[in-house]
Every structure is written in structure tokens, then in C-alpha cells.
N, C-alpha and C positions, 0 to 999 in steps of 0.2 A: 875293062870288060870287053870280050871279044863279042864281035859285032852278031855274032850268029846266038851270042848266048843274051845279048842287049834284045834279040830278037822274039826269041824265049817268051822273056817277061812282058816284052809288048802284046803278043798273041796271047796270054795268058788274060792280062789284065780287058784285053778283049772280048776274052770267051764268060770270064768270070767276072762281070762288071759290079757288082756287091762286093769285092775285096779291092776295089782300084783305093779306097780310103785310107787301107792297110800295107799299100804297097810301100812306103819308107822301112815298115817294122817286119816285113817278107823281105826285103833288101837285106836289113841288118841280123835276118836269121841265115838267109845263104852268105853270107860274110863270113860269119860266125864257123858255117860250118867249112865255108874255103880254109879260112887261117887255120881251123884244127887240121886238115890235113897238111895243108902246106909245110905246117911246122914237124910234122909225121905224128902228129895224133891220132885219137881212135874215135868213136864215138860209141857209147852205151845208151839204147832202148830200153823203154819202160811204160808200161799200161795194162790194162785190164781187161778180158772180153775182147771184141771188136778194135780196140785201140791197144794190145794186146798182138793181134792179126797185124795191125799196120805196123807195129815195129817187124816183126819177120819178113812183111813187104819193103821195108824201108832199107834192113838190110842185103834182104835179095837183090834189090834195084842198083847198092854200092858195093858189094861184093863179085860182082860179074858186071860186063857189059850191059848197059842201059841199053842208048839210044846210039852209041858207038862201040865198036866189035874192041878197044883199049890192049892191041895188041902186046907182047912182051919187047923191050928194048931188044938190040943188039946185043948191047951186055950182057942180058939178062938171057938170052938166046946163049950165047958162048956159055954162059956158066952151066946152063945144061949140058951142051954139049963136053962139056970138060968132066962134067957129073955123068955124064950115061950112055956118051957115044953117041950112034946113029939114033936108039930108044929117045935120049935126052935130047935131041932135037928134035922127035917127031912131037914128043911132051910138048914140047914149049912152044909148037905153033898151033897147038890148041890150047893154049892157057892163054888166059885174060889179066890183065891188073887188076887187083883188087883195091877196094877201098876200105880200109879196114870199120867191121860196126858188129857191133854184138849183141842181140837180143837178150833181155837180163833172164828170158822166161825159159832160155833153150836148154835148161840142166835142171830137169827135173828131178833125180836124189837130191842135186844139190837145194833145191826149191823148197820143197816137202819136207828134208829134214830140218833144215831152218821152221820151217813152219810149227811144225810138228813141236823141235825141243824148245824153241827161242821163240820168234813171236809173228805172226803172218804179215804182219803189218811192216817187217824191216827185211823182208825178203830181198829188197833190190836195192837197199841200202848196204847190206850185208857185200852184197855185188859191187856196188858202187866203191866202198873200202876196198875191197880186191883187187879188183882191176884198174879202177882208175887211177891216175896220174896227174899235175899239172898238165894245163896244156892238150887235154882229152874233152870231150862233152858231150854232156847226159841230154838225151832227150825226153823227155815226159810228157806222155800225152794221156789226156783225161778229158774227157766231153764238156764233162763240171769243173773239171781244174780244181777238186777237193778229194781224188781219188788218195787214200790215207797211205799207204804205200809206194805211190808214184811222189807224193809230199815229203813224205823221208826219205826219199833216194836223194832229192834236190837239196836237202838239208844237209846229205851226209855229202853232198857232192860239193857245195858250199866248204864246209868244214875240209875236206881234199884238197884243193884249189880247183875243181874240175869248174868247168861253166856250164851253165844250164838255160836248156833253150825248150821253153811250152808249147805244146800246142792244145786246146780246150776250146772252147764256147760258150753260153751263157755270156755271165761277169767276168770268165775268169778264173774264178774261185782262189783258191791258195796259190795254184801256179803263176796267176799274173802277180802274186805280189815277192813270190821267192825266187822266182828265174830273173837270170838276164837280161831273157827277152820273151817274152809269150805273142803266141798268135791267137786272137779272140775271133773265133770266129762267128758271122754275125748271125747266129740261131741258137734254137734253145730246143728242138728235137734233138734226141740224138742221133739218130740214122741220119740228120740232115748237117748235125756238124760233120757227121764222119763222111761223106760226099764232100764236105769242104776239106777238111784233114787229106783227105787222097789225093783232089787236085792238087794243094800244095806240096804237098811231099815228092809229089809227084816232077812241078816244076823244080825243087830242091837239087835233087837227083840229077835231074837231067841238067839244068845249071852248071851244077858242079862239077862234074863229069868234063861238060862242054868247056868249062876253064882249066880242067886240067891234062886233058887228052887231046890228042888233033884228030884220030878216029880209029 
């Protein structure tokens, strides 16, 4: 781990001293979500409402620059330029790296007709089949960790080989006993796990990033 991102987690467990208990199983979710890209994996979001929001946060945060501008290579600059001349380089030194992650909820025909003909409840399982791959991994997030749909994505993601990484509150509920790995986090408001759910994601992100970019 590079020292700036070792830094990271120190400042975090700082500011957030109610999850320094959980910092082994926040360890093994940014892991988790290093090796999936590492290996060129993708990640798939999942939730409901408000947790819902955080997946389209989650992916805005890995699909563009965070905390670093994740300029294009060299390579990847010539291949423009080989593509579109003067245009294709002026492209490519406003493009960013991406991190590949996909909100299960951003296809709404696709959403709603599932819904509608099949069953509301395997809407992002239905996705999970689709898109996923070995070597990809679902995220699920649910307050109560019993959200019936965020519980069959992990099931179908199981069944994939996909791996699956929770985030919820309370107990837990179904996501701490079907995922990987889950993060409980330590309340039972909701608007106050999802305060916790944000910091974290938030460290996630930025983590990740920071191991895989220099700036």
C-alpha cells in the first residue's frame, strides 16, 4: 500500500472513530475491490431509495477523477491521435481513466419492463446475469441488509462466480450472511447508516484510485 493511501485510512479512522472496530473488514472491502480491477474487472451497484443515490455516487466517483485528475497514458494519447489527428489529441487530454462500475438502476425500459412482465423483486439479478462475469463484483447496499432485490442480485451473483461486497446497518440482515464481505455499520437510523455508507465509500474510492493512479 502506498504511503499516501496508508494515509488515507489513518485520517479516516480519525475522523470516524466508531468504525476503527471495523477497520480489518474496510481493509478487506478495498482489497476486494483493488483485485477486481486489477484483474480488469467491473463492478455492479445495487440498492433502493437513498442507497439507490449512493450507487450513482459510487460510480461517478470511479468513472472520472476523484481526488486525482487520472490522466490518459501515452499510449492511449497516440491511439487518439492515430484515430482523429489534431481533434484526437485535443480528446484525449481532456479524458480521464475510468474505472469501470455500473449502476444496476440507470436502464430504466430495461428496469420497468422486467418489472412489469417478470418480477420486481429480480430486477438486478436479471442485470447481475447480464453483465456479470467471474472476476467482476456486486455491490449491495441496503440500511437493513434485507432489501429483497438487492438479496437476489447476491444470490444470482453467487451462482456467476461474481463476488459480493455489503454495505447495511442494523444486524446486517441477509447481506451480512450472503456476501463476501459486509460492512455493518454501527446504527440503526437510516439517514444515519447512510452518513456512515458515504464516508466509507467515499474512503473506498479514494483508496483505490490512490493505488492505482500516481495523479
Amino acid at each position: 500500500m502506498k504511503q499516501r493511501t496508508q494515509e488515507m485510512f489513518d485520517s479516516f479512522f480519525d475522523r470516524w472513530p466508531a468504525l476503527a472496530p471495523d477497520r480489518d473488514t474496510i481493509l478487506k472491502a478495498y482489497e476486494m475491490i483493488l483485485t477486481t480491477y486489477r484483474a480488469g474487472g467491473k463492478l455492479l451497484l445495487c440498492g433502493n431509495g437513498g442507497s439507490c443515490a449512493d450507487c450513482d455516487h459510487i460510480a461517478g466517483e470511479l468513472m472520472k477523477g476523484f481526488l486525482l485528475r487520472r490522466p490518459l497514458t501515452d499510449e492511449q494519447k497516440d491511439a487518439f491521435v492515430k484515430a482523429g489527428g489534431e481533434r484526437g489529441a485535443q480528446i484525449a487530454e481532456k479524458l480521464q481513466q475510468g474505472l469501470p462500475a455500473i449502476a444496476l438502476l440507470a436502464h430504466p425500459a430495461l428496469v420497468t419492463a422486467f418489472m412489469n412482465d417478470v418480477d420486481p423483486d429480480l430486477i438486478y439479478a436479471q442485470q447481475v446475469i447480464g453483465y456479470g462475469r467471474p472476476g467482476d463484483l456486486l455491490i449491495g447496499i441496503s440500511t437493513s441488509g434485507n432489501a429483497k432485490n438487492v438479496a437476489a442480485a447476491v444470490i444470482a451473483a453467487r451462482a456467476a462466480g461474481v463476488a459480493a461486497l455489503g454495505l447495511s446497518g442494523r444486524d446486517g440482515g441477509e447481506l451480512a450472511r450472503l456476501c463476501d464481505v459486509c460492512l455493518v455499520m454501527p446504527e440503526h437510523e437510516t439517514y444515519r447508516i447512510q452518513e456512515y455508507h458515504i464516508a466509507v465509500y467515499h474512503l473506498l474510492c479514494a483508496a483505490v484510485e490512490s493505488e492505482l493512479f500516481e495523479h
